[in-house]
N, C-alpha and C positions, 0 to 999 in steps of 0.2 A: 653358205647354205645353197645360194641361187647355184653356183658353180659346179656342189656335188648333185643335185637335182639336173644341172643338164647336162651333166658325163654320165649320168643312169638312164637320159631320153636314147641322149645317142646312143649307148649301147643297146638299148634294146632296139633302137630301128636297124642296127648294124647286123647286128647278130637274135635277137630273137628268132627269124621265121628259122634259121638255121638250128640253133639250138633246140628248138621244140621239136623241129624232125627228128634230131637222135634220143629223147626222153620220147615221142611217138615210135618208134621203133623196137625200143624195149619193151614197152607197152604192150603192142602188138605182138610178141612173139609168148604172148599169156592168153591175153583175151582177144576178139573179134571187132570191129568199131568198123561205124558207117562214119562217111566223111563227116557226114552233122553232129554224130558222137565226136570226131577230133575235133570241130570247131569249136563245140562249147567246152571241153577238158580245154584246150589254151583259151580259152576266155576267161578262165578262173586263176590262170598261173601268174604269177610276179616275177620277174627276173631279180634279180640282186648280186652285185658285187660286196666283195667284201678282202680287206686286205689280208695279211698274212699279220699273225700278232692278235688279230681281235676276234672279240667274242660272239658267236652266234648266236649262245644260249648262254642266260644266266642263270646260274643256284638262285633258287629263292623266288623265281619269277616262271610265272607260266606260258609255257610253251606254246603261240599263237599260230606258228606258221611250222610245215616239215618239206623238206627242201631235196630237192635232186641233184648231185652235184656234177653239174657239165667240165668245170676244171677247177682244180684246185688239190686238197686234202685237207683230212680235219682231224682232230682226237676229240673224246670226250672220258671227263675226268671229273674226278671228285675228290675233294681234302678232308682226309681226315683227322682226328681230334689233336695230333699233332703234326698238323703242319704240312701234311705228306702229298705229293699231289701223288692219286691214283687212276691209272688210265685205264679205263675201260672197254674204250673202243677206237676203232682205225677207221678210216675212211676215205676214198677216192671218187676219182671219175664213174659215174655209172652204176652210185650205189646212192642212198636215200642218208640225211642227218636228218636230226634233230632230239630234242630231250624227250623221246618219245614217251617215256611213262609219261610226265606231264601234261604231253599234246593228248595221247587217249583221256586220261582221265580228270584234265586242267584242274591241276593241283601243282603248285610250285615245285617245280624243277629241282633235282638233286643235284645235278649236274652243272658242267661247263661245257659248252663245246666250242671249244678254238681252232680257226684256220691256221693252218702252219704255213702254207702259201696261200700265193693273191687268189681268190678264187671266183666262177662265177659258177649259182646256182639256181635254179627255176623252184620258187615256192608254193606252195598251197595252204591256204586256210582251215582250220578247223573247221569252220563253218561255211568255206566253199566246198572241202569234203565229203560233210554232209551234204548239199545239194546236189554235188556229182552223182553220189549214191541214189540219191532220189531219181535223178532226171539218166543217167545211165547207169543202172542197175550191175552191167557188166563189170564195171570200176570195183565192185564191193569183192568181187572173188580177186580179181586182182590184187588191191590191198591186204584181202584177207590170206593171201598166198607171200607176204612182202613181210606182213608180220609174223604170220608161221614161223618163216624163214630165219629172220631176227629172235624168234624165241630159240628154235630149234641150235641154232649159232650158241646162244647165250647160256644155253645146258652145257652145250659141249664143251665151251671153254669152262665150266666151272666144272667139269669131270676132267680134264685136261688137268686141271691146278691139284686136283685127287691123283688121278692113275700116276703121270706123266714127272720127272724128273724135271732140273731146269733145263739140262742141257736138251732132254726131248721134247720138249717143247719149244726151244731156240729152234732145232728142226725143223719138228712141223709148222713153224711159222715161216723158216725160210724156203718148206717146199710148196706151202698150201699160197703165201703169200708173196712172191719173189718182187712183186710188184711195189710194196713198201718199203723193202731193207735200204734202200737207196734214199728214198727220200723224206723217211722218218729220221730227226735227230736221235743219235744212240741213247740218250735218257728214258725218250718216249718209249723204244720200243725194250727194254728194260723194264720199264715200270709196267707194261702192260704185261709183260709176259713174269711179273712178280721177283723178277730180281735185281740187283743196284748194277748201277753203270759201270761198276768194276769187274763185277762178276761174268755178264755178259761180254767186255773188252775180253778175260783170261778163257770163256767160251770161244768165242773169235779166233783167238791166236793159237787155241788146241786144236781146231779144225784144222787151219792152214800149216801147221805140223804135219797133220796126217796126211793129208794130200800130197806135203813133200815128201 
């Protein structure tokens, strides 16, 4: 325990002041902030690592902390009554996890969310949240344009699973998302876009047909 306690110091003296410039940056390109607005938003953040294989969020347990991910990638999924893992969402650099129904409304988690790689990510509290809002007010249209966002997402793909064929949907995952195909394992991005690992492989090898 002393040993992972002091590879989480060093990292955060290592890379903290860096890492929080590019989560300040994003930030920034929403809302306005005076330097004393940046000081106290990173006074509330948590760094964390976390390896590739383990879990960030568990089913069953609520959601304390939602996190930025500076490197890494994530899925999050859910099992259903037989067995099935189903994935619901992707994740990278420069986008927000966590079991967010549960962080809003701290009610146990449906979900999982698993790192696929080693990853490191800047957290925040439910209840540093709240103070943020309190103490920089600006923060709340931010957020409130983050989960927009995340809803707006979340219609689309469930109208995508309506309009959309599988093969066009293979598509528009590979033109909206080019950034995953590579480093999502073929199951993941399968199960998220609703069809089996085989089906998606004979997807695969019809494209590269036509091209030749």
């Amino acid at each position: 325990m002393a040993k992972k306690v002091e590879n989480e110091m060093t990292w955060e003296h290592t890379h903290f002041s860096i890492s929080v410039d590019i989560l300040l940056n994003s930030v920034c390109e929403h809302i306005i902030l005076t330097e004393e607005d940046k000081d106290f938003f990173v006074s509330l953040l948590e760094p964390k690592k976390i390896k590739r294989k383990e879990l960030l969020v568990f089913e069953g347990e609520i959601t304390q902390q939602q996190y930025y991910i500076l490197k890494g990638c994530f899925r999050a999924y859910q099992i259903d009554k037989d067995g099935v893992e189903r994935v619901s969402y992707l994740a990278i650099e420069g986008q927000w996890i966590s079991g967010l129904h549960s962080f809003l409304s701290q009610n146990p988690s449906q979900i999982f969310v698993e790192a696929l790689e080693n990853s490191e990510l800047l957290g925040i509290s439910k209840i540093n949240l709240e103070l943020l809002y309190t103490t920089v007010p600006s923060f709340e249209k931010f957020f409130r344009l983050f989960y927009q966002n995340a809803l707006l997402a979340a219609m689309e793909r469930v109208s995508q699973s309506i309009s959309l064929n599988a093969e066009q949907r293979y598509l528009n995952f590979i033109q909206t998302r080019p950034d995953l195909e590579q480093r999502i394992p073929q199951k993941h991005i399968a199960s998220y876009l609703g069809i089996t690992p085989e089906f998606l492989s004979m997807l695969r090898s019809r494209m590269v047909k036509r091209k030749a």
